[in-house]
C-alpha positions as CSV (number, residue, x, y, z in Angstrom):
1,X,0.0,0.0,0.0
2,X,1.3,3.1,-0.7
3,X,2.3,5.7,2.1
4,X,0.2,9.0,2.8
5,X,3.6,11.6,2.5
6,X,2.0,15.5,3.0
7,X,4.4,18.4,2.5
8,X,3.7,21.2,4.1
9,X,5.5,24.8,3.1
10,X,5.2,27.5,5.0
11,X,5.9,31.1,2.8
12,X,6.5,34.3,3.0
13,X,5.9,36.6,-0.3
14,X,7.6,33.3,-2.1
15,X,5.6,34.1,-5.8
16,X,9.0,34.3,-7.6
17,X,9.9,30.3,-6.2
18,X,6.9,28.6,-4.8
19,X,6.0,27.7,-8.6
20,X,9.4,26.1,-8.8
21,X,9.6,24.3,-5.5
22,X,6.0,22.5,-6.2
23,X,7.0,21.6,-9.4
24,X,10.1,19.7,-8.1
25,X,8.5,17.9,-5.7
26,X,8.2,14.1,-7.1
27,X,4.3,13.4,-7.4
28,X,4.8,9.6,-7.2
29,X,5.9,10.1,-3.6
30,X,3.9,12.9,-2.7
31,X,0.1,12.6,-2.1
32,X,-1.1,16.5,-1.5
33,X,1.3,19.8,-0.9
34,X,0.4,22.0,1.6
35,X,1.3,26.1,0.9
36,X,0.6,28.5,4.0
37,X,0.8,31.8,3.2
38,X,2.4,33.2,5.7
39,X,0.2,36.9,5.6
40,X,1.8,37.4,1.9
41,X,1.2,40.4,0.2
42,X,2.6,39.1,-3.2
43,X,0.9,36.4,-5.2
44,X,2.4,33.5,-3.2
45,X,-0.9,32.1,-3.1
46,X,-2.3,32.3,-6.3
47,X,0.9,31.1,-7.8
48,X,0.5,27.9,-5.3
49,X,-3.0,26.8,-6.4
50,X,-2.3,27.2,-9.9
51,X,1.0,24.8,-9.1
52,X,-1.7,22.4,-7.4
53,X,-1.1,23.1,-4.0
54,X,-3.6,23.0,-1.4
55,X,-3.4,27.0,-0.4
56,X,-4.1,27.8,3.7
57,X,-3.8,30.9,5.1
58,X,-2.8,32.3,8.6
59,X,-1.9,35.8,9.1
60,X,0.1,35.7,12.0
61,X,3.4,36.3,11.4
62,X,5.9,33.4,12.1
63,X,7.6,30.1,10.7
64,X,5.8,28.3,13.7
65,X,2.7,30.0,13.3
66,X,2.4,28.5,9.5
67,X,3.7,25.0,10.3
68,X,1.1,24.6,13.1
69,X,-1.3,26.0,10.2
70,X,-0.4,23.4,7.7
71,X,-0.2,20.5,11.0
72,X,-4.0,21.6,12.1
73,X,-4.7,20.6,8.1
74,X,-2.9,17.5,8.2
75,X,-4.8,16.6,11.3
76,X,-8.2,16.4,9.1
77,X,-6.1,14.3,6.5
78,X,-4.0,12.0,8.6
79,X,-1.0,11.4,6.8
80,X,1.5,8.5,7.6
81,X,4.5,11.1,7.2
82,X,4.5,15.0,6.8
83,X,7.6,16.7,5.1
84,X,8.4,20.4,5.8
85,X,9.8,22.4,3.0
86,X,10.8,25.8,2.7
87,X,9.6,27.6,-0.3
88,X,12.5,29.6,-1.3
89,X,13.5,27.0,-3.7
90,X,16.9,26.5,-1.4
91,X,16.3,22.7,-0.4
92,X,16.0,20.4,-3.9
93,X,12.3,18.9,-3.2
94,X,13.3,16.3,-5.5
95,X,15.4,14.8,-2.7
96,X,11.9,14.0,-1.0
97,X,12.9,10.7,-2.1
98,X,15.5,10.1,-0.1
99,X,14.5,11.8,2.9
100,X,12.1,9.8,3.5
101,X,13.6,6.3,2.6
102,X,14.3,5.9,6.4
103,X,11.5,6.0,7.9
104,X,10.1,3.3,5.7
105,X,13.1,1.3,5.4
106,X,14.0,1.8,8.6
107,X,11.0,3.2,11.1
108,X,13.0,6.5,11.8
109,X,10.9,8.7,13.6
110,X,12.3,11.7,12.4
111,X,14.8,12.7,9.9
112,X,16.5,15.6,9.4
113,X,17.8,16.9,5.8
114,X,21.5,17.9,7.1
115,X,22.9,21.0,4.8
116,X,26.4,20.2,6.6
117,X,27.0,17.3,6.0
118,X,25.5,17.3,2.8
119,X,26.1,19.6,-0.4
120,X,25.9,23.5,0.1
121,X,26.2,25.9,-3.2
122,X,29.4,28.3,-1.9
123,X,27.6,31.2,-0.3
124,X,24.2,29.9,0.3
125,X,24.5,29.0,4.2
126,X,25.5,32.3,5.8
127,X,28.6,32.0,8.5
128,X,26.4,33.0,11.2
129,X,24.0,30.3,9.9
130,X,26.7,27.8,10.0
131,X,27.6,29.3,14.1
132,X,23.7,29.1,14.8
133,X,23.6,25.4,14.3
134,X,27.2,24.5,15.4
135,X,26.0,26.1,18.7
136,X,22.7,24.9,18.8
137,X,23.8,20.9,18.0
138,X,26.2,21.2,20.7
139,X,23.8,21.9,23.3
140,X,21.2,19.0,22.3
141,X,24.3,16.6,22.6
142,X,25.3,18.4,26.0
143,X,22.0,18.3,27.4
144,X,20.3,14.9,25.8
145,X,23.4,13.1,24.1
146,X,21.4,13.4,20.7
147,X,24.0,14.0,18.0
148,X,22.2,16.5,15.0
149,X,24.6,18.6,13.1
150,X,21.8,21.1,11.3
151,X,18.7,22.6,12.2
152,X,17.7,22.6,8.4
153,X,14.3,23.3,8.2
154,X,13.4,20.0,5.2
155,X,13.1,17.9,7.3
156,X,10.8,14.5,7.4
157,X,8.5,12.8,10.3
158,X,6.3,10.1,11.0
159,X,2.6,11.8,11.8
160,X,1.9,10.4,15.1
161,X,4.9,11.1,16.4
162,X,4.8,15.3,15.6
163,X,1.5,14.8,17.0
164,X,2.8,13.8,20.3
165,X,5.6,16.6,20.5
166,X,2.6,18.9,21.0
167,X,4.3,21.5,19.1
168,X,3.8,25.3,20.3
169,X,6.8,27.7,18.8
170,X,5.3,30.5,16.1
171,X,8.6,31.6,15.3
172,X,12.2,30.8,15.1
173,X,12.1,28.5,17.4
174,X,10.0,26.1,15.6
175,X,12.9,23.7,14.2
176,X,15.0,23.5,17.3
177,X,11.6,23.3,19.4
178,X,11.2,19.7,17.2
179,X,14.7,18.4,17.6
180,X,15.0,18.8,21.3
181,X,11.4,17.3,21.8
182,X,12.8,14.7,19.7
183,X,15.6,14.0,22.0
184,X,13.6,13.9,25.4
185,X,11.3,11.8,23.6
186,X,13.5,9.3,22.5
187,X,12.8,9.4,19.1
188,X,14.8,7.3,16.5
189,X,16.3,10.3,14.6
190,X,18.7,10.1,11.9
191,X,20.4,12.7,9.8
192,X,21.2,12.5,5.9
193,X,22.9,15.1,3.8
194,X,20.7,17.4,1.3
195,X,22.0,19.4,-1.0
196,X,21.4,23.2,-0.5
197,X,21.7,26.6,-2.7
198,X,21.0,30.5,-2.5
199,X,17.3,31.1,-2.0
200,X,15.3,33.0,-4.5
201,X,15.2,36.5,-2.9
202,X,16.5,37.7,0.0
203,X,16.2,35.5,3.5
204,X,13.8,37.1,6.1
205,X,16.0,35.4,9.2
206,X,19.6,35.2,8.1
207,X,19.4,38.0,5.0
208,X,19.4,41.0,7.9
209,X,20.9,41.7,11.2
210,X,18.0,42.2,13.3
211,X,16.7,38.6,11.9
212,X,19.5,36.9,12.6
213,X,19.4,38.3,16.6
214,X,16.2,37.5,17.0
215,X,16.8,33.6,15.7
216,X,19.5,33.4,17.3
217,X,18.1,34.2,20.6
218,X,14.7,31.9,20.1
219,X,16.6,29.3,19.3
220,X,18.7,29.6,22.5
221,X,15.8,30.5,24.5
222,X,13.8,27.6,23.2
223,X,16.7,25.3,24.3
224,X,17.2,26.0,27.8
225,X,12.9,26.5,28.1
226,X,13.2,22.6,27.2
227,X,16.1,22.0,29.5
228,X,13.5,23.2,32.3
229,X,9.9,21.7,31.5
């Protein structure tokens, strides 16, 4: 029988790649796409539907905020795995494929598409991108002796099992929120490389100072909120 695989793509004005990212996602593995515009002001959305997507909408601003969109969705669908997928056209959403292989080959919980170990286009992951997740990984082996090495946002997990993390982050936190839960859980969580490349546009985290001091900070503070609860 073939598995139910939902990808869900939260974006922000993304009309010059969401076109481009749906289309590269492999339909033989892929049963719907997800799109939540993210309170877009371009025509993210209408670009999306005409692609095929399934088009929700929450206007609150926030990675986490669209995710948990594009989860309360998925919760009337009840996919075996959901996929998350920026829509910058950065990650290569024909590598679906193989991010997913492990959790049917192998019942992974979750798996996380590693940029660092994998193969990043010169210039596309930002140095304090790179210290962001250097930093963060360190402190989820510190704390729970789970070894990650990214907190790449394609990334691939079983249904029930993001279910169960009761997820709550709007914003930056949203990734690291996932990993950590992941760890206290005792999830089986495996990394495997994914290639990577400049994003279409400008990036609304890394691509500015402020952005990357607020990310940097959630992320942080998202960890040691963890370490507590």
């Amino acid at each position: 029988m073939q598995q139910h695989i939902l990808v869900i793509i939260p974006a922000f004005n993304e009309a010059d790649s969401i076109e481009k990212v749906i289309r590269d996602i492999p339909e033989h593995v892929v049963r719907e796409v997800v799109v939540v515009s993210n309170g877009s002001t371009d025509r993210t959305a209408e670009y999306a539907e005409a692609a095929g997507a399934t088009v929700l909408h929450e206007q609150r601003r926030g990675y986490g905020a669209a995710c948990l969109k594009g989860i309360a969705y998925a919760k009337t669908k009840q996919p075996d795995v959901v996929v998350f997928l920026d829509g910058d056209y950065s990650d290569f959403p024909n590598e679906i494929t193989a991010l997913v292989k492990p959790i049917f080959e192998e019942d992974v919980d979750l798996v996380i598409g590693s940029r660092i170990i994998g193969n990043a286009e010169p210039g596309a992951l930002l140095p304090q991108a790179r210290f962001g997740n250097w930093l963060a990984t360190r402190l989820i082996r510190l704390f729970w002796n789970y070894r990650f090495t990214d907190l790449g946002p394609f990334r691939a997990v079983k249904f029930d099992k993001l279910l169960s993390m009761q997820m709550q982050d709007q914003t930056f936190g949203w990734t690291v929120e996932m990993q950590v839960k992941a760890a206290k859980m005792k999830l089986h969580c495996v990394e495997i490389p994914v290639s990577y490349r400049k994003r279409i546009g400008t990036s609304k985290i890394t691509g500015t100072v402020s952005g990357t001091v607020k990310a940097g900070y959630k992320i942080l503070f998202t960890i040691f909120k963890l370490l507590v609860t």
